[in-house]
N, C-alpha and C positions, 0 to 999 in steps of 0.2 A: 469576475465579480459582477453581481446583475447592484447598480446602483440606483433607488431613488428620490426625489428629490422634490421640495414644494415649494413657490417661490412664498408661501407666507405663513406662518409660524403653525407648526401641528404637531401634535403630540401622538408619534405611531403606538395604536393600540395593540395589544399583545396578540388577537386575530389578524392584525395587518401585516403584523411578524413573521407569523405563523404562514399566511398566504405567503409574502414574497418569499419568505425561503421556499415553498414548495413550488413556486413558478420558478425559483433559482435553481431548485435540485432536476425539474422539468427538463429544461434550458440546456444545464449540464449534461444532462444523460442523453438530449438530443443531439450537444455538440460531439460526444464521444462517439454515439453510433455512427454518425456523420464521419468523421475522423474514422474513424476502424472501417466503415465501410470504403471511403476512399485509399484507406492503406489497401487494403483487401483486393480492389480495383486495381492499382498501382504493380501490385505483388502479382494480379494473373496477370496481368500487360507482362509482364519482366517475365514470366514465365511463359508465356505464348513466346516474347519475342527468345528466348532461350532455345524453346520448342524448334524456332523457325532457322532460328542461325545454327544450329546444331545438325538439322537435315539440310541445311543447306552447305554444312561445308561437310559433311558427310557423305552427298553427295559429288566431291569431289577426289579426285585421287592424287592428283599434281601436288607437289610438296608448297610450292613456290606459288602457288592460287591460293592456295588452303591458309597458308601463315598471311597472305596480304586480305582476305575475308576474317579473317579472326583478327587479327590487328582493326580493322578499320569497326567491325560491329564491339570489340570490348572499351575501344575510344570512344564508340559511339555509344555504349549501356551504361558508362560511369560521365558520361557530357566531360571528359574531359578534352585537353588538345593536346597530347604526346602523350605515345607509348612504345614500347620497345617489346620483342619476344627474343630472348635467349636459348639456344637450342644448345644438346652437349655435342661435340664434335667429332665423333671418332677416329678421325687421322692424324686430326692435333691432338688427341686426348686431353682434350678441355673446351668448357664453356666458352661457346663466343657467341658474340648480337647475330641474329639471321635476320630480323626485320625491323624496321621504325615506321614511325608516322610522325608528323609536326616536329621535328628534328632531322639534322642534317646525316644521309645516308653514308655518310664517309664512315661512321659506327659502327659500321654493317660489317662482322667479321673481328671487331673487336673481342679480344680473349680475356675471361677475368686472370687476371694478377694473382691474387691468395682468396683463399676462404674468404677472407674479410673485405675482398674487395667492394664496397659500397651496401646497395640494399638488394641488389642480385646474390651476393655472396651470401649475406646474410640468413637471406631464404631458402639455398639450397643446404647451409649448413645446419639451420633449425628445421628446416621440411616444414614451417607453418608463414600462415602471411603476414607481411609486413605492412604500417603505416607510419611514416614519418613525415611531420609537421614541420612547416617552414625550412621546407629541402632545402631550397638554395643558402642556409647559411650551417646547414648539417654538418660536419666533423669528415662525415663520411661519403660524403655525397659525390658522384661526379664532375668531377671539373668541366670536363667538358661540352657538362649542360649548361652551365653558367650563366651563359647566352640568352637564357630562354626562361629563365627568372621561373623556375616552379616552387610552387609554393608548397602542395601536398603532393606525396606520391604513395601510391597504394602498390603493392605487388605480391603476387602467390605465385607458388608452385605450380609447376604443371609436370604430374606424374600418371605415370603408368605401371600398374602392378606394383605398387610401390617404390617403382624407382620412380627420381626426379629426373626426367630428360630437359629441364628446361623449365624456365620462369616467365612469368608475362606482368609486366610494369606500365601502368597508368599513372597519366601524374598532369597536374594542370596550375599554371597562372595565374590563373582568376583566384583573388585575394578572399572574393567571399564563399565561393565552393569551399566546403569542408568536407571532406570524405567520413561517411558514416560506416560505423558495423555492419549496415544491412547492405550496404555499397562492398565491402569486404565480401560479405557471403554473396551476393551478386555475381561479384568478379572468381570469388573460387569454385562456385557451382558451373560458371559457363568455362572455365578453366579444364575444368574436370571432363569437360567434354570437347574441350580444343584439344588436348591432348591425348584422347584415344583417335579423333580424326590424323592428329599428325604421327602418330606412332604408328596407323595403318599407311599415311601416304608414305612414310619411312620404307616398310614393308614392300610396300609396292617398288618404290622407286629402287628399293636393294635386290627385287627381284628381278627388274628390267637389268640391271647392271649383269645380274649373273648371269642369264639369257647371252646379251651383249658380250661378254667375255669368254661363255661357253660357247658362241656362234663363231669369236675369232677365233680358237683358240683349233675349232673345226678349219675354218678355212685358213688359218696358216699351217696344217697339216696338210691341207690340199693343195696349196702353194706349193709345197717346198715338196712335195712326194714329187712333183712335175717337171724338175731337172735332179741331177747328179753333178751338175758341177757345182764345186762346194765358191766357191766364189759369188755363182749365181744365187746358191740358194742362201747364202748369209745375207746379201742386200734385199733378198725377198723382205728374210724375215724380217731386217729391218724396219725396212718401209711399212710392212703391217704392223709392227707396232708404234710408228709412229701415224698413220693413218687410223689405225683402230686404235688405240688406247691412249694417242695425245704426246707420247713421249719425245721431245723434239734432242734429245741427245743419246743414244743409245753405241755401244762399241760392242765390238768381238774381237777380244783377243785370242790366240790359241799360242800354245807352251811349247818353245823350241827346246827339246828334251835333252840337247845336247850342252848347252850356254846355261839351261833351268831359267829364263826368260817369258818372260810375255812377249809378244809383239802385235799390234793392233792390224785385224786382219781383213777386215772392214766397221768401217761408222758411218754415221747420218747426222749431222748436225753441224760436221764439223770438216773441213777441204780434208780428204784422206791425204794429199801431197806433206800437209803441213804434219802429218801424227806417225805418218807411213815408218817412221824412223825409230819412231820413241820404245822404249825397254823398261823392263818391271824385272827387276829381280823377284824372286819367287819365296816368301816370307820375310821380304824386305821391305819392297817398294810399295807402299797404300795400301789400299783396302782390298784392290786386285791382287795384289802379291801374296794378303794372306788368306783370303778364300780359294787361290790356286794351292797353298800351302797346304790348309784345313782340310778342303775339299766341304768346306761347309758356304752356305749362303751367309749376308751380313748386307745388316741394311744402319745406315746413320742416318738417322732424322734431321739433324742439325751439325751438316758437318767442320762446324765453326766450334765445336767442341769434342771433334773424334780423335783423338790423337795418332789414330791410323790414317787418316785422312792427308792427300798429296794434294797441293792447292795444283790444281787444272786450270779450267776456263774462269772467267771471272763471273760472278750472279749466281755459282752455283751453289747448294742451299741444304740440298739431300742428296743421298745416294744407294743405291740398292744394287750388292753385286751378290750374282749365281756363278757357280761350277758348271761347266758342263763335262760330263762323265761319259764314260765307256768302259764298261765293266768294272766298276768302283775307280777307274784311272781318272786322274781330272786330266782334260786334255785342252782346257780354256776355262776362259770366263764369259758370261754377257755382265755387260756394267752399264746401268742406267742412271742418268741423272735428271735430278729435273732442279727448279729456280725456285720452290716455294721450300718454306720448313716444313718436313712433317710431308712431305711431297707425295708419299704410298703407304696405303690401309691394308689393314691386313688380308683384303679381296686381292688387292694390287699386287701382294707380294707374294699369293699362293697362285695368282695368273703364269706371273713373272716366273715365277721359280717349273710349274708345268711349261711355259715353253722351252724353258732352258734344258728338261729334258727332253724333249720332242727335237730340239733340234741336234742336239746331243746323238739321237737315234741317226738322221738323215745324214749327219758330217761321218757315222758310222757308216754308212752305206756309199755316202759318196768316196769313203777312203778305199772300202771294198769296191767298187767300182771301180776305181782307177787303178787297183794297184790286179786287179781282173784283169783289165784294158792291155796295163805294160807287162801283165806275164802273156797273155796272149801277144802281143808283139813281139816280145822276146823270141817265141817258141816259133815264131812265123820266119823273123829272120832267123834262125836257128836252122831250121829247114833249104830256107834259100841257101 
């Protein structure tokens, strides 16, 4: 409102009217160009800086660079002070947090629960984004933000090709921040482009893996080609898989055909003095007994729930046992374990399962080698 005002008695004439309203419609139309041109300003800032953080983690390939630049520029384009990105998991098959800011990192690796679980859940199950007011007394909210008293939190999608791999959550404290609409479309426009950077650094990084696994997968065939004694070459292949692929408990048992037993023929993880002994009946005993049965592979993500599962070592979590064959014969197992749920993806267990036959091949040769060895000595003393 344009007011004014005389401190001594007058009577506005119907020209003076007539004036202030058109210095008031002036005024107005000045303030509004003002206002739109500073939105205007405002809107290319936001898009320059979009322009900037977009080539900038674009130009990155690292999985683990790229989510801690996008974390810190989307905290940083909505002014808020925490934010989380949730990434989909593929070995857990399921959502968990991959990174935070302004909240405690222990998060980091947290799995959603259900559909419903909070305003993550929410957005992957409607594919659109989310704003909810006065979080911390939400229904639905995280608990174990509590701590950290947010008042609003905004959160979209982050999709690729239509799938959602993952969500990105801003959210802030400060009682008089109010997240706006344009602060929505803000945060899903520069979303839209975190998420094709992180589905190429995905790419990238699943590519280094296969490289990595095709490179062992070479040199433990070059390994184990370089003896014949099957003794030697089963602690090879051990050892490369616990050197190349991390697996810090791995066994070979092989099938005494006469008893229909397993027997553990070497391991790494574990004193072979203390295992040297132990027996698996063959569609009996775990998960070993019924892939020497099967002759098929079998892996338990959680074997706290497999009912073929024999409790072993304590910590153990997962498991993943192969056949090893010789002419459709199963003649053993390899049996892997590791400490985490959900322990091996499915890169892991098509690795797994190729070296099972590759060594399968070489226990073939070292059999044929020795049993070459004792008919030529036979034929030697035979002679003498």
């Amino acid at each position: 409102t344009l007011n004014i005002a005389r401190k001594e008695f007058h009577q506005f004439t119907p020209f003076e009217k007539d004036l202030f309203t058109a210095i008031g419609q002036i005024i107005g139309s000045s303030i509004e160009r003002a206002f739109l041109y500073s939105e205007n300003v405002k809107r290319l800032e936001e898009q320059r800086t979009l322009f900037a953080v977009s080539q900038e983690i674009a130009s990155k390939l690292e999985l683990q660079v790229i989510l801690q630049k996008i974390m810190e520029k989307a905290v940083g384009l909505l002014e808020g002070e925490a934010g989380e990105i949730v990434l989909w998991d593929s070995r857990r098959q399921n959502y968990a947090t991959a990174i935070v800011k302004g909240i405690s990192e222990s998060l980091i690796g947290r799995e959603l629960t259900s559909p419903s679980d909070g305003i993550v859940g929410e957005i992957i199950t409607n594919k659109v984004p989310v704003l909810l007011h006065d979080y911390e007394h939400h229904p639905r909210r995280w608990k174990e933000l509590d701590p950290y008293h947010l008042k609003e939190v905004v959160g979209v999608p982050l999709s690729v090709r239509e799938m959602i791999i993952g969500t990105m959550v801003i959210g802030t404290s400060d009682p008089h921040r109010h997240f706006q609409e344009k602060d929505i479309d803000l945060l899903f426009n520069f979303a839209n482009q975190a998420a094709i950077a992180i589905g190429n650094a995905k790419l990238y990084e699943d590519s280094l893996e296969k490289i990595k696994q095709l490179t062992a997968l070479y040199e433990v065939g070059k390994a184990l080609s370089s003896t014949l004694d099957l003794d030697e070459l089963l602690q090879k292949a051990l050892e490369l898989l616990r050197d190349r692929f991390g697996y810090q408990l791995c066994v070979f048992l092989l099938l005494d055909q006469e008893k229909n037993e397993l027997y553990v023929k070497q391991v790494i993880g574990r004193n072979f003095e203390e295992v040297k002994d132990l027996r698996f009946r063959v569609g009996v005993d775990g998960i070993v007994g019924w892939v020497a049965q099967t002759g098929e592979s079998y892996y338990a993500p959680d074997v706290s729930k497999d009912s073929k599962y024999m409790f072993g070592l304590p910590g153990i979590k997962s498991e993943a046992v192969f056949p090893l064959k010789i002419r459709d014969q199963v003649i053993g197992v390899l049996d892997v374990e590791s400490d985490e749920l959900m322990g091996f993806d499915e890169e892991n267990l098509k690795v797994l399962s190729s070296l099972a036959s590759q060594v399968s091949i070489f226990i073939e040769n070292a059999q044929l080698f020795y049993q070459l060895k004792h008919t030529l000595k036979e034929l030697g003393q035979a002679q003498d």
